[in-house]
Backbone of each chain as nested JSON, in Angstrom:
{
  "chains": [
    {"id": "A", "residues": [
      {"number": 1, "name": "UNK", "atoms": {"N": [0.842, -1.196, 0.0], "CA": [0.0, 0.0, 0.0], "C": [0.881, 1.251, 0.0]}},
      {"number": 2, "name": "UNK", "atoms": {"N": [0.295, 2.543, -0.099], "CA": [0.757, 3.087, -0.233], "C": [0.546, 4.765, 0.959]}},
      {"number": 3, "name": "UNK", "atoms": {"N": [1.335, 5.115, 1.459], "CA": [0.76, 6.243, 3.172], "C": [1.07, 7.471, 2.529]}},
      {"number": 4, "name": "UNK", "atoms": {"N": [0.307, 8.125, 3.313], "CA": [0.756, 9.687, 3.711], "C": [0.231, 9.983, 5.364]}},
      {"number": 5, "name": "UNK", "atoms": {"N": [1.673, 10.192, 5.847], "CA": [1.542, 10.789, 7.152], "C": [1.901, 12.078, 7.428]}},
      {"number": 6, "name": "UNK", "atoms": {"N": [1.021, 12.618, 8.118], "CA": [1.164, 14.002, 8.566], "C": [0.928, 13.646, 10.292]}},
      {"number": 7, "name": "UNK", "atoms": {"N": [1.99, 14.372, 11.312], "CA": [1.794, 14.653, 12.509], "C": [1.869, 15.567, 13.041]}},
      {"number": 8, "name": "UNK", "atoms": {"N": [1.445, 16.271, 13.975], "CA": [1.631, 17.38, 14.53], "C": [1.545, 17.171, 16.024]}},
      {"number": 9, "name": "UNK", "atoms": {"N": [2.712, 16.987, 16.547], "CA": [3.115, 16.535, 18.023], "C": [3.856, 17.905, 18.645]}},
      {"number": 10, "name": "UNK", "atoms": {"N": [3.585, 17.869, 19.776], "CA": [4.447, 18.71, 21.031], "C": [6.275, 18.841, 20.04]}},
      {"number": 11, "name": "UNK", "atoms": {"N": [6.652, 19.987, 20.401], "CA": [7.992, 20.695, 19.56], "C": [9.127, 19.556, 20.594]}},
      {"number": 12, "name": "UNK", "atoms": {"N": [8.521, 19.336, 21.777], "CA": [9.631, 18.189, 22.676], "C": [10.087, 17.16, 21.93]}},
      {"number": 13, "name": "UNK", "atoms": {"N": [8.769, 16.517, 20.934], "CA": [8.762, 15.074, 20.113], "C": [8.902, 15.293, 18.81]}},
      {"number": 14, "name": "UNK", "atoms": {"N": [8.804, 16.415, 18.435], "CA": [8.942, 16.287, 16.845], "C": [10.076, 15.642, 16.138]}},
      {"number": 15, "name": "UNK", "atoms": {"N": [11.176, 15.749, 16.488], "CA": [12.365, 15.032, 16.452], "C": [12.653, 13.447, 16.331]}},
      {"number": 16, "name": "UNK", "atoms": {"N": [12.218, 13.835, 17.367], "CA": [12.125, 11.984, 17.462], "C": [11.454, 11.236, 16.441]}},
      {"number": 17, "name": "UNK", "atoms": {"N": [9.982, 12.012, 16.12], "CA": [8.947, 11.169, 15.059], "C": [9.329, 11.443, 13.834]}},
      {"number": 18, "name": "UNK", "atoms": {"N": [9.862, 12.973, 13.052], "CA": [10.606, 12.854, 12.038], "C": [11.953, 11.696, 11.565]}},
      {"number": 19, "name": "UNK", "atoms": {"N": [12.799, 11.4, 12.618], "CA": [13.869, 10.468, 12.282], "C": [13.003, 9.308, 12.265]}},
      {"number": 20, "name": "UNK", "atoms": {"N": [12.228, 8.881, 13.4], "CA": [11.682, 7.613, 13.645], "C": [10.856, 7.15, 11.888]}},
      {"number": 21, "name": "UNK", "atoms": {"N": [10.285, 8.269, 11.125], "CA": [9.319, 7.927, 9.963], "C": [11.02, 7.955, 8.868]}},
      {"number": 22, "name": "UNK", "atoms": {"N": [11.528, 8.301, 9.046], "CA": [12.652, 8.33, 8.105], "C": [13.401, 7.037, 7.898]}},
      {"number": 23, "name": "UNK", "atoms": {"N": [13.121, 6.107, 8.805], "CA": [13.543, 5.05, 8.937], "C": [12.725, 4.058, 7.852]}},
      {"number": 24, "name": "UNK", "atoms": {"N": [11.651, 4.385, 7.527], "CA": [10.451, 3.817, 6.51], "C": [9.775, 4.665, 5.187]}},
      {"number": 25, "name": "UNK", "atoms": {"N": [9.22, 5.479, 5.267], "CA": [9.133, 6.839, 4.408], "C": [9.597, 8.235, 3.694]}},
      {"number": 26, "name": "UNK", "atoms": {"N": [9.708, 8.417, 3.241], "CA": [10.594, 9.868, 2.292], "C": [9.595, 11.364, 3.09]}},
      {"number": 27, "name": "UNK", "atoms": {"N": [10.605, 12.085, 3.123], "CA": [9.954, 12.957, 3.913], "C": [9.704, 14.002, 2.616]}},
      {"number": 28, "name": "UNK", "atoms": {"N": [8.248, 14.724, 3.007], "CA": [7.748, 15.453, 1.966], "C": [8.203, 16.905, 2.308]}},
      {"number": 29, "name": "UNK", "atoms": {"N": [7.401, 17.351, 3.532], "CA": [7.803, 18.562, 4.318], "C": [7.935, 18.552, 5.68]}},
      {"number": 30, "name": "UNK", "atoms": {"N": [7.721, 19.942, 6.315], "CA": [7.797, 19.798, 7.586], "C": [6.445, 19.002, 8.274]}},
      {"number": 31, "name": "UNK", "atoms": {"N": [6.632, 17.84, 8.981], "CA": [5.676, 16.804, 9.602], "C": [4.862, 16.278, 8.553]}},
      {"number": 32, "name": "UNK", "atoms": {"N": [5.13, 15.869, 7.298], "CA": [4.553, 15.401, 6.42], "C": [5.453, 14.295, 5.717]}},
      {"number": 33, "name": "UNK", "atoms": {"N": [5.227, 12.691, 5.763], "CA": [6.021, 12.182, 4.98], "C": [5.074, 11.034, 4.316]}},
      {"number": 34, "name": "UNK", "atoms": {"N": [5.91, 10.354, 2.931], "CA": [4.899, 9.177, 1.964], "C": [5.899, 8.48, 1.659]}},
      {"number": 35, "name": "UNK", "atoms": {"N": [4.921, 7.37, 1.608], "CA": [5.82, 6.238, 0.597], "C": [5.237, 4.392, 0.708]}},
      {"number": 36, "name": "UNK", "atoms": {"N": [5.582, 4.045, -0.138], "CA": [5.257, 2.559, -0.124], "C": [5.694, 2.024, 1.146]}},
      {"number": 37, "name": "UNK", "atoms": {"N": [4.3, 1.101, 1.634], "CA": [4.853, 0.016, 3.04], "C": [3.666, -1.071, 2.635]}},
      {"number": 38, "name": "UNK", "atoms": {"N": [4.449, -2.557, 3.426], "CA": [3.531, -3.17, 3.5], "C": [2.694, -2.958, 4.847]}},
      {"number": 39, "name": "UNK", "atoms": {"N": [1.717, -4.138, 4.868], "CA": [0.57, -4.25, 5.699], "C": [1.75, -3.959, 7.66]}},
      {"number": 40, "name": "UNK", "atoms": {"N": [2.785, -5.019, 7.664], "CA": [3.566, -5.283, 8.659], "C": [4.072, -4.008, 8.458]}},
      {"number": 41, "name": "UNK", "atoms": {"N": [4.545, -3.565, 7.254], "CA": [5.436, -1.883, 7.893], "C": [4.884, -1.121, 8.58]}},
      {"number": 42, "name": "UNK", "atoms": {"N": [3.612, -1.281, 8.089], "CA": [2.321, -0.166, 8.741], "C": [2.377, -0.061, 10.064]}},
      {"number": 43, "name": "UNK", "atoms": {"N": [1.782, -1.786, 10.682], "CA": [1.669, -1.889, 11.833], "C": [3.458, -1.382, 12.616]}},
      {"number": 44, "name": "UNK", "atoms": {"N": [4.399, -1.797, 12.365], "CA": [5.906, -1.58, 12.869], "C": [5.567, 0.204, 13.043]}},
      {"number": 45, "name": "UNK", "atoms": {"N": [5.529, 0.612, 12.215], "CA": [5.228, 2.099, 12.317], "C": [4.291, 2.91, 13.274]}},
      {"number": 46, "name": "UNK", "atoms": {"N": [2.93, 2.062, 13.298], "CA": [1.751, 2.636, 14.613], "C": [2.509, 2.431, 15.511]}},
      {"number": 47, "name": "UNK", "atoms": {"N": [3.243, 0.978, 15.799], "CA": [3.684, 0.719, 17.357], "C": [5.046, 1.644, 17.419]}},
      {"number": 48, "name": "UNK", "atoms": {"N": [5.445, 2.064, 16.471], "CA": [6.887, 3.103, 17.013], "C": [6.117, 4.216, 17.237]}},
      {"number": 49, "name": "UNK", "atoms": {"N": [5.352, 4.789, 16.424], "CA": [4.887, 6.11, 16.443], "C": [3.943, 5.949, 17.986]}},
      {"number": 50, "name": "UNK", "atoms": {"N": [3.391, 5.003, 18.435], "CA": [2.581, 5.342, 20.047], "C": [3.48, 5.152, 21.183]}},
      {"number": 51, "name": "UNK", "atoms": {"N": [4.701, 4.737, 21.001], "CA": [6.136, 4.912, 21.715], "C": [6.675, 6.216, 22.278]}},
      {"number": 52, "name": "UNK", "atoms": {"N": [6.632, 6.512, 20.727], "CA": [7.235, 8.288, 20.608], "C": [6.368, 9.329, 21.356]}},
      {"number": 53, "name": "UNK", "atoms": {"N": [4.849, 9.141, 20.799], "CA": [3.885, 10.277, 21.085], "C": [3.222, 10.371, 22.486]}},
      {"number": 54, "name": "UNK", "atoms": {"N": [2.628, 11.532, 22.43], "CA": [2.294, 11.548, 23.666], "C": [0.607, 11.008, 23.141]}},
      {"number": 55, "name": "UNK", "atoms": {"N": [-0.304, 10.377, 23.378], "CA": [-1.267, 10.303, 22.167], "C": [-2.603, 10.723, 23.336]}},
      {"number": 56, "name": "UNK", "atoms": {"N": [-2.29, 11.803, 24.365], "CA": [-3.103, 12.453, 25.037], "C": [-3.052, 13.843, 24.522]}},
      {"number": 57, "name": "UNK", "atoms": {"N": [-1.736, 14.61, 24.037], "CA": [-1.659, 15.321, 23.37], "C": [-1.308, 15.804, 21.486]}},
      {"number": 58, "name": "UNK", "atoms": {"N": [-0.611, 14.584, 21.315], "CA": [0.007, 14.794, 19.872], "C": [-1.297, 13.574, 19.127]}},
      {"number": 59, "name": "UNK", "atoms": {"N": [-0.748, 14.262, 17.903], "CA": [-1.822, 13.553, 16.59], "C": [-0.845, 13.2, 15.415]}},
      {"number": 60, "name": "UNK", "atoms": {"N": [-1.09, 12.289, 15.303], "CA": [-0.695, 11.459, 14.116], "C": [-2.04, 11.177, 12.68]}},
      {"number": 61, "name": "UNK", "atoms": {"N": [-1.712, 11.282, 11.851], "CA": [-3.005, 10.962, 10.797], "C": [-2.443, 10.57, 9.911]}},
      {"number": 62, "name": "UNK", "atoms": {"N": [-2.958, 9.134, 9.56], "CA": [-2.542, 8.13, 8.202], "C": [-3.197, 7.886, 7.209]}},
      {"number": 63, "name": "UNK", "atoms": {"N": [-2.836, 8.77, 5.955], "CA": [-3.704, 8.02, 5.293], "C": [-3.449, 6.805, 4.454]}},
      {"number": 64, "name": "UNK", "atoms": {"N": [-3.959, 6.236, 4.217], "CA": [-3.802, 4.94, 3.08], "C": [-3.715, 4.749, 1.882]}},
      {"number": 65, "name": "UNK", "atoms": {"N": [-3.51, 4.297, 0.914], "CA": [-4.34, 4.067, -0.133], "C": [-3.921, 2.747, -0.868]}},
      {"number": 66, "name": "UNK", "atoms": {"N": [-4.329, 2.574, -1.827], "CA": [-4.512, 0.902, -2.609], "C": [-2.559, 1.199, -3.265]}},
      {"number": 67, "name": "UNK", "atoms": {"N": [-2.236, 2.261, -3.9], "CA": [-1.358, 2.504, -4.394], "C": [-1.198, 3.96, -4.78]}},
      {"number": 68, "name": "UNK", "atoms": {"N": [0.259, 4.501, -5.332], "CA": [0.453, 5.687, -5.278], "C": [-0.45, 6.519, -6.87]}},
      {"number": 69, "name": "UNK", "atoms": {"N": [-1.25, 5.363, -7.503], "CA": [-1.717, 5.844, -8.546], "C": [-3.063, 6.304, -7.997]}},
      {"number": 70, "name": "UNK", "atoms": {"N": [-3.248, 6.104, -6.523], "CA": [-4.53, 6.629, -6.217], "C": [-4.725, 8.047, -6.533]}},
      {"number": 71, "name": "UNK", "atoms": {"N": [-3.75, 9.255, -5.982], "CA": [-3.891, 10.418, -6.173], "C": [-3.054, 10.817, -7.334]}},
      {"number": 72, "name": "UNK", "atoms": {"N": [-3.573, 12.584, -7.603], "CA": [-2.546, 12.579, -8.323], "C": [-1.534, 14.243, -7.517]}},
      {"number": 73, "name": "UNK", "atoms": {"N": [-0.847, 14.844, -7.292], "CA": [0.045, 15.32, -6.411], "C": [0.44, 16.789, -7.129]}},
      {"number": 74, "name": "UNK", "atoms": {"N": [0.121, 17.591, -6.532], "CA": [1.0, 19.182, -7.272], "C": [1.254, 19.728, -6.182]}},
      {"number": 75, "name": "UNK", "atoms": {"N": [2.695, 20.697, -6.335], "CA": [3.057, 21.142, -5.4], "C": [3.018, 22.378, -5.936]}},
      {"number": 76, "name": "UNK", "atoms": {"N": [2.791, 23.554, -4.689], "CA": [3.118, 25.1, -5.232], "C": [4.366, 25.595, -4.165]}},
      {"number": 77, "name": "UNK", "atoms": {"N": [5.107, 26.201, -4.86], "CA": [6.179, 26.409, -4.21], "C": [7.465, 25.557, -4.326]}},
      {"number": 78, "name": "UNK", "atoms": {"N": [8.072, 25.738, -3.053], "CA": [9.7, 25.176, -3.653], "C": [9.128, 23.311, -2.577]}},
      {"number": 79, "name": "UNK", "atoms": {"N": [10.199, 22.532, -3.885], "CA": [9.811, 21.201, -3.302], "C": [10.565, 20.845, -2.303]}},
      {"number": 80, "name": "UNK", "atoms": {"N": [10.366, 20.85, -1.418], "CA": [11.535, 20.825, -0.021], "C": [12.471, 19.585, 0.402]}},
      {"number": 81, "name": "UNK", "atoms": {"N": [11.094, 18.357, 0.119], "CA": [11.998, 16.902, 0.098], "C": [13.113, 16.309, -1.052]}},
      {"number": 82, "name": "UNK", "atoms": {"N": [12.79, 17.145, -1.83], "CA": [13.444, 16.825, -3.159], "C": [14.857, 17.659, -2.906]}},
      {"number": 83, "name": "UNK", "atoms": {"N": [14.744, 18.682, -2.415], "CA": [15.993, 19.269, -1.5], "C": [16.195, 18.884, -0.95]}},
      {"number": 84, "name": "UNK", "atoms": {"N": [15.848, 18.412, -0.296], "CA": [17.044, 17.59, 1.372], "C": [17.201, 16.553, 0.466]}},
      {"number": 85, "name": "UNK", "atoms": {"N": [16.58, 15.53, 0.165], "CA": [17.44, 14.437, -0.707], "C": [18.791, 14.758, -1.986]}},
      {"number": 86, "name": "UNK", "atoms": {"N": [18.663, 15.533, -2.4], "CA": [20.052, 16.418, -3.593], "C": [21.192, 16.573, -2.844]}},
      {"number": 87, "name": "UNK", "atoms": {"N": [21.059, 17.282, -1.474], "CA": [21.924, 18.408, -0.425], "C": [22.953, 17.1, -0.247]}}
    ]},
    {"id": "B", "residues": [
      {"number": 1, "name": "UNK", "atoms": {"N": [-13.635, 16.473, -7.003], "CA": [-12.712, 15.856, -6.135], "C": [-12.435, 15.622, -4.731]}},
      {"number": 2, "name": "UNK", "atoms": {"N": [-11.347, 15.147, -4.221], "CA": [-11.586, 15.094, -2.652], "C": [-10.116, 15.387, -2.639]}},
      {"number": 3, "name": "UNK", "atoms": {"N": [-9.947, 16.674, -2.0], "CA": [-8.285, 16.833, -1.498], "C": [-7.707, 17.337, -0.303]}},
      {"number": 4, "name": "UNK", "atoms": {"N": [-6.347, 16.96, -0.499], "CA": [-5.718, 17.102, 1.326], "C": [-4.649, 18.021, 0.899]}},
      {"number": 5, "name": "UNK", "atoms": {"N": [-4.344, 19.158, 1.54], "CA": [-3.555, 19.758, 1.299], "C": [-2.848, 20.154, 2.981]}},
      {"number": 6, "name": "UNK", "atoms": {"N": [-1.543, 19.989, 2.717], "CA": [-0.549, 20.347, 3.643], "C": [0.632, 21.255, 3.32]}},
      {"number": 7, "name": "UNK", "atoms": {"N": [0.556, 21.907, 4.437], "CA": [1.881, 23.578, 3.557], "C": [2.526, 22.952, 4.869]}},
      {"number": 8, "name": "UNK", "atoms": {"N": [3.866, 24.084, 4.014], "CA": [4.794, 24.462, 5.058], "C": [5.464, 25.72, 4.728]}},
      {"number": 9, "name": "UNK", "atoms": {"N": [4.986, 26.884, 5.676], "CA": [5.092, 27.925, 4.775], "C": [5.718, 28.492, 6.262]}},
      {"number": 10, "name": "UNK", "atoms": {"N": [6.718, 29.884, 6.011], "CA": [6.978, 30.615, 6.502], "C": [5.835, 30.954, 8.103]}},
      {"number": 11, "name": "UNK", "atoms": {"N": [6.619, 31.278, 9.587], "CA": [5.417, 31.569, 10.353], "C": [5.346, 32.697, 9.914]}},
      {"number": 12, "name": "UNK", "atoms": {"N": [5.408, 33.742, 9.127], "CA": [4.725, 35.288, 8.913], "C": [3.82, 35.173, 8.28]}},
      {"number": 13, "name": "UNK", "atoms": {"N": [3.763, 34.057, 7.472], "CA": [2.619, 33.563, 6.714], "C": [1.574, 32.246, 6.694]}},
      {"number": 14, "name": "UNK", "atoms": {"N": [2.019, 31.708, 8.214], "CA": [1.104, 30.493, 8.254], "C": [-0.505, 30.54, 8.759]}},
      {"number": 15, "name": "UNK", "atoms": {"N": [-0.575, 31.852, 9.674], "CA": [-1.918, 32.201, 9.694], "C": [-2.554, 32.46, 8.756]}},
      {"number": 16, "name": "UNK", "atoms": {"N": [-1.979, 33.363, 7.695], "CA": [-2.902, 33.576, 6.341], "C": [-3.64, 32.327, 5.943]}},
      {"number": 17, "name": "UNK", "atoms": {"N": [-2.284, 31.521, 5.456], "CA": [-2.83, 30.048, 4.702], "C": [-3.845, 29.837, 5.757]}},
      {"number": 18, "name": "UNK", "atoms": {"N": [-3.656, 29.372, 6.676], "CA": [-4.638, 28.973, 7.583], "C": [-6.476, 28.907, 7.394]}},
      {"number": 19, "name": "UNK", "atoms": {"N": [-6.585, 30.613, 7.668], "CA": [-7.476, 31.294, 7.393], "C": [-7.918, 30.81, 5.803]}},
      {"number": 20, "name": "UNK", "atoms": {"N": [-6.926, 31.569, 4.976], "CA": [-7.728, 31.252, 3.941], "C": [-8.61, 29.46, 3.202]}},
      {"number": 21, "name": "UNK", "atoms": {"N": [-7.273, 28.697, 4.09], "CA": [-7.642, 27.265, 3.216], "C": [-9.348, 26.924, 4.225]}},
      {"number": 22, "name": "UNK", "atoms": {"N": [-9.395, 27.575, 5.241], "CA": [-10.668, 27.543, 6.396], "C": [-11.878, 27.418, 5.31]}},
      {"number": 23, "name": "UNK", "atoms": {"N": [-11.996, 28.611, 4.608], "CA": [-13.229, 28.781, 3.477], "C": [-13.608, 28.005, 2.838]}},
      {"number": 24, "name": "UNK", "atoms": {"N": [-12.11, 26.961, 2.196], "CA": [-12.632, 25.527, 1.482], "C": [-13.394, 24.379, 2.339]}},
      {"number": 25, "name": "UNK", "atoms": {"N": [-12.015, 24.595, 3.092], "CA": [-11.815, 22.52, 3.376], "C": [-11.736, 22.934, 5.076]}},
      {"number": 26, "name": "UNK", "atoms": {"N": [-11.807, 21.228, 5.7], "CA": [-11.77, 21.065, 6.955], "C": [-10.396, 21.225, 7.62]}},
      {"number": 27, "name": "UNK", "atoms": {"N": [-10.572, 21.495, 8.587], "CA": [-8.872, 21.272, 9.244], "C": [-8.865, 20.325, 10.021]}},
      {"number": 28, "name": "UNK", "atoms": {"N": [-7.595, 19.512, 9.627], "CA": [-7.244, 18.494, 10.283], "C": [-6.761, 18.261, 11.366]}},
      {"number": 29, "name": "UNK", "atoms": {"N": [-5.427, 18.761, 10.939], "CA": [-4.521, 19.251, 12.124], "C": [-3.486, 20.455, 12.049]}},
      {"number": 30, "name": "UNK", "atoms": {"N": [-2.432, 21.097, 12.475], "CA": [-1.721, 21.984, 12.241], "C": [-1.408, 22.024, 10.893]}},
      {"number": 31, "name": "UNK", "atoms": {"N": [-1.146, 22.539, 9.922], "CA": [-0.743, 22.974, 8.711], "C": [-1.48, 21.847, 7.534]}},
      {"number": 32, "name": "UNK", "atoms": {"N": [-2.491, 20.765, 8.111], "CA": [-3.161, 19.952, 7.006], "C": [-4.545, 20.438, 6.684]}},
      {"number": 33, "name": "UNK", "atoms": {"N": [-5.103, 19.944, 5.597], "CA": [-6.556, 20.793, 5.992], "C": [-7.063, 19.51, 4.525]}},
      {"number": 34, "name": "UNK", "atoms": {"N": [-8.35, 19.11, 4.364], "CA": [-8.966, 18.304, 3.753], "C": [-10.44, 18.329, 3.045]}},
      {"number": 35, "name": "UNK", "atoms": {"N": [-10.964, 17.829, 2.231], "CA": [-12.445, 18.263, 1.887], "C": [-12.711, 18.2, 0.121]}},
      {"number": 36, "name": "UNK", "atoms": {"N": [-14.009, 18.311, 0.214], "CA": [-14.503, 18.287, -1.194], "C": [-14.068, 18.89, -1.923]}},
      {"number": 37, "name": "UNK", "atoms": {"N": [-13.482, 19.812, -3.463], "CA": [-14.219, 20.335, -3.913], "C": [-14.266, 20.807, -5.09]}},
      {"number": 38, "name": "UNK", "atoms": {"N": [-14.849, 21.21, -5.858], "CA": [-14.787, 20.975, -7.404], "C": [-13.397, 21.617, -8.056]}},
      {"number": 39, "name": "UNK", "atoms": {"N": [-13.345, 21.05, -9.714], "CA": [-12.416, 21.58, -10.079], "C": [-12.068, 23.066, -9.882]}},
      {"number": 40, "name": "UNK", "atoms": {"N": [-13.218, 24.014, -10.139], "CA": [-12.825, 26.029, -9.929], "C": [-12.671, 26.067, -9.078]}},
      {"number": 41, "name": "UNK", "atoms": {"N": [-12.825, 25.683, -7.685], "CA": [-12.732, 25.662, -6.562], "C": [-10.976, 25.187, -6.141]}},
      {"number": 42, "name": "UNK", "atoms": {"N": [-10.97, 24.424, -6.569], "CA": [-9.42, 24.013, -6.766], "C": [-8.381, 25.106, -7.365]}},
      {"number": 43, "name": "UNK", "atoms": {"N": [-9.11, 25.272, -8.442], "CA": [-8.163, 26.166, -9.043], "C": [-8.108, 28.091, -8.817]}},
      {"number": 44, "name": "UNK", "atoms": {"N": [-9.137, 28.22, -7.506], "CA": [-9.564, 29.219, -6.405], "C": [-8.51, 29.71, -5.707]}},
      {"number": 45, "name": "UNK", "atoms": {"N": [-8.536, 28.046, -4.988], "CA": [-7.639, 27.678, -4.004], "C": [-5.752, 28.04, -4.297]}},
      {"number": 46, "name": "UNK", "atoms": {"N": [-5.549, 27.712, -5.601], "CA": [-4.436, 27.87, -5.677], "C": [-3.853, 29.46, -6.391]}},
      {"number": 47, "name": "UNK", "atoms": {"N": [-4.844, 30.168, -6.664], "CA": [-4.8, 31.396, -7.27], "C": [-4.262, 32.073, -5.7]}},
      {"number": 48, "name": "UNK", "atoms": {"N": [-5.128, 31.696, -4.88], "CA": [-5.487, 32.25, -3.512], "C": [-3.904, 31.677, -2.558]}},
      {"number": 49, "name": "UNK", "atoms": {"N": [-3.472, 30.497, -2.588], "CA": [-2.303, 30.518, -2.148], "C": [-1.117, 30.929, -2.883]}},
      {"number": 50, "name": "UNK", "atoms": {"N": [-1.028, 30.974, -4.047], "CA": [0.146, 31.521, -4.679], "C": [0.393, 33.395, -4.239]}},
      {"number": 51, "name": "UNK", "atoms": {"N": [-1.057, 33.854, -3.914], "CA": [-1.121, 35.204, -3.27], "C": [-0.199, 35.518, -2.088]}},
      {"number": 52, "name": "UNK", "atoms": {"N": [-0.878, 34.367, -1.281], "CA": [0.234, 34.554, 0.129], "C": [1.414, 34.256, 0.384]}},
      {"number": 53, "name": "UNK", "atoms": {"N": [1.646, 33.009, -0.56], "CA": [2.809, 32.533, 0.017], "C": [3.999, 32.787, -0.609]}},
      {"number": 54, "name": "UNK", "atoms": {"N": [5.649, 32.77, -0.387], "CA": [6.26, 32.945, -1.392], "C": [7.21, 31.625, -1.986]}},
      {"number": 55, "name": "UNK", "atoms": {"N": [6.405, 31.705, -3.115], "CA": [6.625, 30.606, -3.865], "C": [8.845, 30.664, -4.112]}},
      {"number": 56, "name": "UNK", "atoms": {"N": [9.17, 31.04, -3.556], "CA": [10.526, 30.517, -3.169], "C": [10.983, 29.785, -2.103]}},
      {"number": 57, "name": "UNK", "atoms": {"N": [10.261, 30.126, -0.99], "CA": [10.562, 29.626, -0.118], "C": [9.503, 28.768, 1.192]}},
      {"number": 58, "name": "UNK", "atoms": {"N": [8.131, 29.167, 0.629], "CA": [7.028, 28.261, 0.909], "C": [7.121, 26.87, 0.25]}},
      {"number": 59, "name": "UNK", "atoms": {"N": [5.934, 26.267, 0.905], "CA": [5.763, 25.069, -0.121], "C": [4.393, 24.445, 0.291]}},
      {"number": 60, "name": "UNK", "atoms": {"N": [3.559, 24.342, -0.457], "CA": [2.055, 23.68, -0.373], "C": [1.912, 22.163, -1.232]}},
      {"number": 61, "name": "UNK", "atoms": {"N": [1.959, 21.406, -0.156], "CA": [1.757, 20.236, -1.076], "C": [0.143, 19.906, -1.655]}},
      {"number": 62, "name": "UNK", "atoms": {"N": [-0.373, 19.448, -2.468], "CA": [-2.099, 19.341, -3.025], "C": [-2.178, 17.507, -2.992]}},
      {"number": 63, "name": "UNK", "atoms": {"N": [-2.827, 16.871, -2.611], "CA": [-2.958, 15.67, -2.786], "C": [-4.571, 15.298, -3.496]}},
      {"number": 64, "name": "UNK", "atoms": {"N": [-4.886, 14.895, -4.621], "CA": [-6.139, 14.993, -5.181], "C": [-6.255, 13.721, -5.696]}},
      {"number": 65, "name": "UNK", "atoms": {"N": [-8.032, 13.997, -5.22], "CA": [-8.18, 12.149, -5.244], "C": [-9.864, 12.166, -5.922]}},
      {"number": 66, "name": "UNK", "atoms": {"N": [-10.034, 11.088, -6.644], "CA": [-11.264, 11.176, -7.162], "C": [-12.499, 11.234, -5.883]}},
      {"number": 67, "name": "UNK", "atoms": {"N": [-12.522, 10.638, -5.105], "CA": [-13.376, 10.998, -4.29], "C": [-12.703, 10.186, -2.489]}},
      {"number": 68, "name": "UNK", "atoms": {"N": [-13.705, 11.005, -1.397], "CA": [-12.98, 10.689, -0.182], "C": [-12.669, 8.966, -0.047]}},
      {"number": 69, "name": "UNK", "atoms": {"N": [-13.312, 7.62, -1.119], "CA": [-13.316, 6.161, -1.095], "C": [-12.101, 6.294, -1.209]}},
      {"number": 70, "name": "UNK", "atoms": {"N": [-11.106, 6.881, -1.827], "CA": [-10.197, 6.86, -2.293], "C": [-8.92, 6.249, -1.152]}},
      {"number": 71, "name": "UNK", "atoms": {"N": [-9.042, 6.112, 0.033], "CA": [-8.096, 6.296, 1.296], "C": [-8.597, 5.898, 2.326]}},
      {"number": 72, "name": "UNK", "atoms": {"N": [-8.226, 5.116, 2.948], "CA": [-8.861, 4.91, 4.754], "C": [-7.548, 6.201, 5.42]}},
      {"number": 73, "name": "UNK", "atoms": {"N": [-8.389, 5.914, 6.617], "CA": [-7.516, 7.203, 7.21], "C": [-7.686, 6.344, 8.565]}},
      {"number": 74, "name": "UNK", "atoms": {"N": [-6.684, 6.793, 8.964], "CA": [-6.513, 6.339, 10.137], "C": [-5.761, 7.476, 12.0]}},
      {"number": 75, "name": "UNK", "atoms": {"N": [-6.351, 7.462, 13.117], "CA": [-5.351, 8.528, 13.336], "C": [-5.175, 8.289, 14.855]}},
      {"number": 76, "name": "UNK", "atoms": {"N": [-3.654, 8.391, 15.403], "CA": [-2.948, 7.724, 16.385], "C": [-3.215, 9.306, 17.692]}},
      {"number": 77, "name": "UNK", "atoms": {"N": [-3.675, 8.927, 18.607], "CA": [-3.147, 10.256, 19.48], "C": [-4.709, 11.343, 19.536]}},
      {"number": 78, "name": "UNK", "atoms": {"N": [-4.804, 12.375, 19.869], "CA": [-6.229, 13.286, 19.53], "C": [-6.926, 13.688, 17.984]}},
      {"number": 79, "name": "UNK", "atoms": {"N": [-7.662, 13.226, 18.159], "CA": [-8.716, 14.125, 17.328], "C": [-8.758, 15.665, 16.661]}},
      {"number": 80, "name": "UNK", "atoms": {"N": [-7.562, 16.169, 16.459], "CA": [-7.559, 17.829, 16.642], "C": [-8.466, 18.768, 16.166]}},
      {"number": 81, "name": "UNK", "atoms": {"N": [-8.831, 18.596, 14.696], "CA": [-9.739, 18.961, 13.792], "C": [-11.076, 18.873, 14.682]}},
      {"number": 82, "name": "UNK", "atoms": {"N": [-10.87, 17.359, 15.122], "CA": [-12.373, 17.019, 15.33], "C": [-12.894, 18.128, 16.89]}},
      {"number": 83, "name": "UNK", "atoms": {"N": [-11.677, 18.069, 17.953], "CA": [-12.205, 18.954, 18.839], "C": [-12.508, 20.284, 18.805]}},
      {"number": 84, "name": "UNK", "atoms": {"N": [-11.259, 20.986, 17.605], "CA": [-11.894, 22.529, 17.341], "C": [-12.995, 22.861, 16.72]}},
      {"number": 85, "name": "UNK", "atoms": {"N": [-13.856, 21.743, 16.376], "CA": [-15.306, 22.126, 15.57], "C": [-16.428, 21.829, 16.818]}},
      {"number": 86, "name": "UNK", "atoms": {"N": [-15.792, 21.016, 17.856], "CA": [-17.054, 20.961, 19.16], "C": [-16.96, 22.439, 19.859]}},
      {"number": 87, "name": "UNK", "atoms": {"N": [-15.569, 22.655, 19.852], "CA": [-15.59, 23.81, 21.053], "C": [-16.313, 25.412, 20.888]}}
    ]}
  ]
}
């Protein structure tokens, strides 16, 4: 399948959950990252990400889809992940 | 359509986006925001952020999907969206 995660956690944890998704996903922007996982990456990922978070205060949101041909993607502005991956 | 859009824009300019993406779509969580809506509406939307933001050093990602079937969603931690529309 194919994710897009966006989180928006306490500035204490952000750190942590950016490296922690970097370990599985390409980072898009700030608290936003995608990419192919299976069914098991998924789950490996909820259980790191409820490790990290505080999940009384921080939010995590996943979305899913069948594959990356589900959407189709435009960006306005400068592409930021595509920069940090070049640098 | 059904789209999710997430920025990452300058803070001198993240309230604007804010505000303005409010008029379309739902907010999710910090800098995501989601919702119906037709093609002019889309192409509203991006007349309307290319206004605020600066397309050098902003960045708005658009994720567009034929309709909301398109994705399960899933979400770890609070509700955020969902509590600022009770309160």
């Amino acid at each position: 399948m194919y994710l897009i995660i966006a989180y928006d956690v306490n500035v204490a944890r952000v750190n942590k959950v950016k490296k922690f998704l970097r370990k599985y996903l390409h980072w898009v922007q700030n608290s936003v990252f995608e990419g192919e996982a299976t069914q098991a990456t998924l789950e490996e990922i909820k259980i790191g990400l409820k490790e990290i978070i505080d999940e009384g205060e921080d939010m995590v949101v996943i979305y899913k889809f069948r594959s990356v041909e589900a959407f189709k993607k435009e960006i306005i502005g400068v592409e930021k992940g595509y920069c940090e991956e070049i640098i």
